[in-house]
N, C-alpha and C positions, 0 to 999 in steps of 0.2 A: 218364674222359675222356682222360687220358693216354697210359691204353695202347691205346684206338682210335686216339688220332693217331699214335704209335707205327708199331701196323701199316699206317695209312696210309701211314706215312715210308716203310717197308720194304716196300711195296709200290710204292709210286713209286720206287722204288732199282731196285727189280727192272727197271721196266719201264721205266727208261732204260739199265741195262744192256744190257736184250734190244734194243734201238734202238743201244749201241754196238756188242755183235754183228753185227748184220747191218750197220754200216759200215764196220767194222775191219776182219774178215771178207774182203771183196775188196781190201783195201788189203795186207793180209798174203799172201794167198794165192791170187790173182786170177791175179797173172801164170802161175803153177803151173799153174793151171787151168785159164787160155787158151792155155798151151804144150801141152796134153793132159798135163799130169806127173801131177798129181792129180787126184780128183774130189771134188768137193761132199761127200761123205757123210763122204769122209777130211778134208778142210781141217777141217770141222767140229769134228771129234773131235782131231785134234791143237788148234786154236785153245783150244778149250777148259781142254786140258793146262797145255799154255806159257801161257795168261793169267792162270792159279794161279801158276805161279810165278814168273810175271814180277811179279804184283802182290804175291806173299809178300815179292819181296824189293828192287826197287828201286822198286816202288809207297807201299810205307811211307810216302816221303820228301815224294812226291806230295801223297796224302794229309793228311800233316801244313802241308803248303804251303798248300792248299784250304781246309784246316778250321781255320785259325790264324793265319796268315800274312797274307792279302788283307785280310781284315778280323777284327774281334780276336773270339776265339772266344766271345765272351759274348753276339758278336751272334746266334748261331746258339741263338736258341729252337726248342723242338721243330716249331713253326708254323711258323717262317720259312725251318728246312730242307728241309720238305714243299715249301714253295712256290718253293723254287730248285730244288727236282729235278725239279719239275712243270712250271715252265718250259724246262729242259734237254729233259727227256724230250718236249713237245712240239713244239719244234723241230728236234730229231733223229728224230721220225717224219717231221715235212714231209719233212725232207734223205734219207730211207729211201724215201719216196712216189714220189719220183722219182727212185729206183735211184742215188741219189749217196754216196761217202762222203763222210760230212760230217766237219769237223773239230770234233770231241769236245770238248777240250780248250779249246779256242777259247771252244765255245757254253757248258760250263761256268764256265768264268771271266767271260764277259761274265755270266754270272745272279749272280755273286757280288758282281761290281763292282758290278751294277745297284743288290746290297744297300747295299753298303759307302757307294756315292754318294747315294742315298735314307737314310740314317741319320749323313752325314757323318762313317766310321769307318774309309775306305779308306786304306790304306797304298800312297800315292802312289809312292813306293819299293819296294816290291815287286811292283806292277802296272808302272812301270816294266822292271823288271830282265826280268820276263816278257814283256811285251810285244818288249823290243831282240831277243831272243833270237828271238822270233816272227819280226820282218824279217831277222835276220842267218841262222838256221838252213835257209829254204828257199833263199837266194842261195849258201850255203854248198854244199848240197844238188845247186844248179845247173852250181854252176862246178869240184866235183869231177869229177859226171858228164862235164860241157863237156869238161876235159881228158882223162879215162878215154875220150870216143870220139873224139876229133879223135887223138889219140896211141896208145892200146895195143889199144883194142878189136876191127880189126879182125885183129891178132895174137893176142887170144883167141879169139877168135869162129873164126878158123882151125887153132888150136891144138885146141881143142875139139871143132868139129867135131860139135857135137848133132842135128843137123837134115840128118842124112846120111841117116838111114832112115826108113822109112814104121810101123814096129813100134816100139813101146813098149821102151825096155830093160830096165825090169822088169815084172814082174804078179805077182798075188798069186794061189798055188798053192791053193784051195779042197778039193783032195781029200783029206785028213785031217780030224782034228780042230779043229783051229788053222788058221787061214789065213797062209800063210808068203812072202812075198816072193822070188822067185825072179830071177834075171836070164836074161833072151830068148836064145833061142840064135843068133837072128841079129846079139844087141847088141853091138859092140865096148866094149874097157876104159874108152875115154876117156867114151863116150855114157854107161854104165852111170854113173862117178861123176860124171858134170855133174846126172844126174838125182837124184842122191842129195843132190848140195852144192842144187838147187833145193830140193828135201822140207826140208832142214837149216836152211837159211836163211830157207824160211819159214815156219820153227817158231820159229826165229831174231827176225822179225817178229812173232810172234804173240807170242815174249814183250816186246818191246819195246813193244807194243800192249797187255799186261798192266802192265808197269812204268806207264807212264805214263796211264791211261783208265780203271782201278780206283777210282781217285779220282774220276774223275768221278760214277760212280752214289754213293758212300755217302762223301765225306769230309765233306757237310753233315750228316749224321748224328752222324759221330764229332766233328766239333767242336762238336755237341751232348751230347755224352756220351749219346746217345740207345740205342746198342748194347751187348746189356751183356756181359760174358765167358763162357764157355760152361766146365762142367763135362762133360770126359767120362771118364764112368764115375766120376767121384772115381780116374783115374789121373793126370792133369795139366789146369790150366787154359787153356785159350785166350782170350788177349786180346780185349779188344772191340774191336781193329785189326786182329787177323790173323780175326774171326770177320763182321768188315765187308770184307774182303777174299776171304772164300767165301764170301759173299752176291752180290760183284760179279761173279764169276768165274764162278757158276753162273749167273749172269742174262745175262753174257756170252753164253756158252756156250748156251744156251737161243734167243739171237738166231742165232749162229754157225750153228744145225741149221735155222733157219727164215727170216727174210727176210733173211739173208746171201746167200744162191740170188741173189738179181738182183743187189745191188751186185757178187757176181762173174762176174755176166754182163757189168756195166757196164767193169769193171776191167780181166777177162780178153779181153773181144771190141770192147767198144764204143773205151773207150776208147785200149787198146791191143794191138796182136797180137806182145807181146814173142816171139824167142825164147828158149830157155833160157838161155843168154848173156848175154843182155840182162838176165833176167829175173834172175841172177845178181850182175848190178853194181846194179840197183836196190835190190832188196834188202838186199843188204849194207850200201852206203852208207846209207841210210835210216833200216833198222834199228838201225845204230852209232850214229848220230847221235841219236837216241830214248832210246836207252838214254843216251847218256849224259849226255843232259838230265834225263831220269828221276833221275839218283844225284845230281843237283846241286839237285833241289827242282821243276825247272820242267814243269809243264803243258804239252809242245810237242802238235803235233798231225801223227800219222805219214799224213795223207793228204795235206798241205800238202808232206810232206817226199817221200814216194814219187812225188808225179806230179810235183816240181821237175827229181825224179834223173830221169825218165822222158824230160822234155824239153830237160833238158841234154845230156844222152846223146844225144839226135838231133840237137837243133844242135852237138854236138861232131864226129858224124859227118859232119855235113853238110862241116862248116868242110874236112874232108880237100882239097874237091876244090879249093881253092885254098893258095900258100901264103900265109905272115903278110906278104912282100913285094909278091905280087899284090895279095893285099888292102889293102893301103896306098898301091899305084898307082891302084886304082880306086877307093877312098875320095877322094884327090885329084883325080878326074876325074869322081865324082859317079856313079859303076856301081855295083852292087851284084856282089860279088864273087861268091854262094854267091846261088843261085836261090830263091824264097821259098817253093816247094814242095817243095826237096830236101832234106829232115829226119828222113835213118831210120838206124839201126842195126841194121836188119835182119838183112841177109846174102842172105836168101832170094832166089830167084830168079836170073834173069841177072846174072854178074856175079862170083859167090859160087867165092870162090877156095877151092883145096884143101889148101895147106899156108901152112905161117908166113913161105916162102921166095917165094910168089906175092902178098902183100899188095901190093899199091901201094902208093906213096910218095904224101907228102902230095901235091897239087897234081896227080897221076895218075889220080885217082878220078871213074869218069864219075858227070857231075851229071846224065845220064839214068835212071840206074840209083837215083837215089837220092830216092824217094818221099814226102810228108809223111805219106799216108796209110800207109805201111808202116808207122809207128812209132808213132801219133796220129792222132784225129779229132780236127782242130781245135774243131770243134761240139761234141763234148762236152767237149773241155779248157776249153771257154768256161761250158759248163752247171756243171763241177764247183766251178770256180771264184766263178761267183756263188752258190753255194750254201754255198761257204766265206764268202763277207761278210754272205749274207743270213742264216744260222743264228743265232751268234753276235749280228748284230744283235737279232732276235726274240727272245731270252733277254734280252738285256739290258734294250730298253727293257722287255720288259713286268716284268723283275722291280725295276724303277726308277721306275714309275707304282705298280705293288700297294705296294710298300714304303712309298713317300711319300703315298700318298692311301687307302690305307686303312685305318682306323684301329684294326680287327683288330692290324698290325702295330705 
């Protein structure tokens, strides 16, 4: 009986992994995607890479937070960690059904709490310190971005300079054996490395999305001691942490090749039409931030955190077209300083200057030129959003009713 429930566990591991895949997925590599930098077949295949070793090495931490931490690991019978992955994993197909990333991490830890609160074993203090970090890391998120485009961005965005040509600056050279990356002969220097620093950093994301999301398919297992260590070959042992960590990463990765496809239609086009630039400062910001929640224990969640930097970024842009003293005469007179459509960091189109010497100055910047729709669909910044409250909700209560009223548990 125990080793059918077993492969059940690990089977529900799997198949909430393959549901983080395909939300993570456009969250890491969307903007790449919808910049034409990469495609689907590649995001996939690096995703997969960096989620091994994102979760080999500050996933661990996660992990032990999950399985230990929230509630004390003696709660995690082999049954009760089946049925927190099974709740996880069915709320992150809803948030997949309708092409949204969901926040992972989130819908994980509400299943856990649901435990901890249905058996009276939560560690108030640790759901705490998690939770602060949840409001304070996408405000964080917001107001780097904020500043990055009201002040330097369209100085990078000029400097840079990506969205000059109509050709790709690399492509991958097919006629040999090996397929080799080659740089366009019509790509200039600068285009060539903006698209590489894109590919970089959203390998960058993918591992930030392993550090931190690896936990969520299998650390109710490990804090079951339900995983056991692997022999191979009888040349060295693998832990039953680092062999619950290629369980997730493969199940990852398995999401990543298949309904990843729409969340990075969702990420790439719907949501937003970054460009490389843009798509440069989301990224990084985002990703740093994950990461470094990841080595400190906490569960954050890189979809909450990517489309804050998305939307700071545009209202930071936006903010250009007035200065801080305009805006504070018109606050006194009850005007609205910065128009409630003009929210982009574009660049594109009219407007889009050619070197770092032709930027406008703040308060110079026409607020015709400057779109919401260029940066964000509001409609879907609204969809993605309730699907970050609703997810997490549906893990919790239902793992907060099965806990307390059924007496299996």
């Amino acid at each position: 009986m125990v080793e059918v429930l077993l492969l059940v566990g690990l089977a529900v591991a799997v198949f909430v992994g393959f549901n983080i895949g395909g939300s993570s997925t456009g969250v890491a590599f969307g903007p790449a995607v919808g910049s034409g930098t990469l495609g689907k077949l590649a995001a996939g295949a690096l995703m997969t890479v960096f989620v091994l070793v994102g979760g080999a090495t500050g996933g661990t931490r996660v992990i032990q937070t999950m399985g230990g931490d929230i509630v004390p690991q003696d709660q995690f019978t082999l049954a009760a960690s089946v049925a927190v992955l099974f709740f996880v994993g069915m709320a992150l197909l809803v948030s997949n059904l309708f092409g949204v990333p969901a926040s992972t991490s989130m819908t994980a830890v509400g299943a856990i709490a649901g435990l901890g609160v249905a058996t009276n074993t939560i560690d108030w203090g640790t759901m705490g310190r998690i939770v602060t970090w949840w409001l304070v890391a996408p405000i964080l998120a917001f107001w780097v971005c904020g500043v990055i485009g009201r002040y330097l961005y369209p100085y990078l965005d000029a400097w840079l300079d990506l969205d000059s040509s109509d050709d790709p600056a690399l492509f991958v050279d097919r006629s040999g054996l090996v397929p080799i990356p080659r740089r366009h002969p019509n790509a200039r220097r600068r285009e060539v490395i903006g698209t590489v620093l894109v590919i970089a950093i959203g390998c960058y994301m993918a591992y930030a999305a392993g550090a931190s999301n690896v936990a969520n398919a299998v650390a109710p297992l490990v804090g079951a001691n339900a995983i056991p260590p692997l022999d191979l070959f009888g040349v060295f042992e693998l832990s039953s942490l680092y062999v619950a960590v290629v369980v997730a990463s493969g199940a990852i990765g398995l999401g990543a090749f298949t309904i990843a496809r729409r969340t990075l239609d969702t990420v790439g086009n719907d949501l937003t039409d970054l460009p490389l630039t843009a798509a440069l400062i989301v990224e990084t910001i985002s990703a740093s931030l994950i990461t470094f929640l990841s080595f400190i224990g906490i569960p954050a969640s890189l979809a909450v955190s990517a489309t804050m930097c998305i939307v700071g970024l545009g209202w930071g842009r936006a903010t250009r077209t007035t200065t801080l003293s305009d805006a504070a005469k018109a606050a006194r007179s009850g005007e609205p300083p910065v128009a409630v459509d003009s929210v982009a960091a574009d660049g594109h189109g009219g407007g889009r200057v050619k070197s770092v010497s032709d930027v406008p100055s703040i308060g110079e910047e026409d607020p015709g030129s400057l779109k919401a729709s260029d940066l964000f669909d509001p409609a879907a910044t609204a969809r993605v959003v309730v699907l970050w409250v609703l997810t997490p909700s549906i893990s919790a209560v239902a793992a907060y009713l099965v806990f307390r009223f059924v007496p299996v548990f």
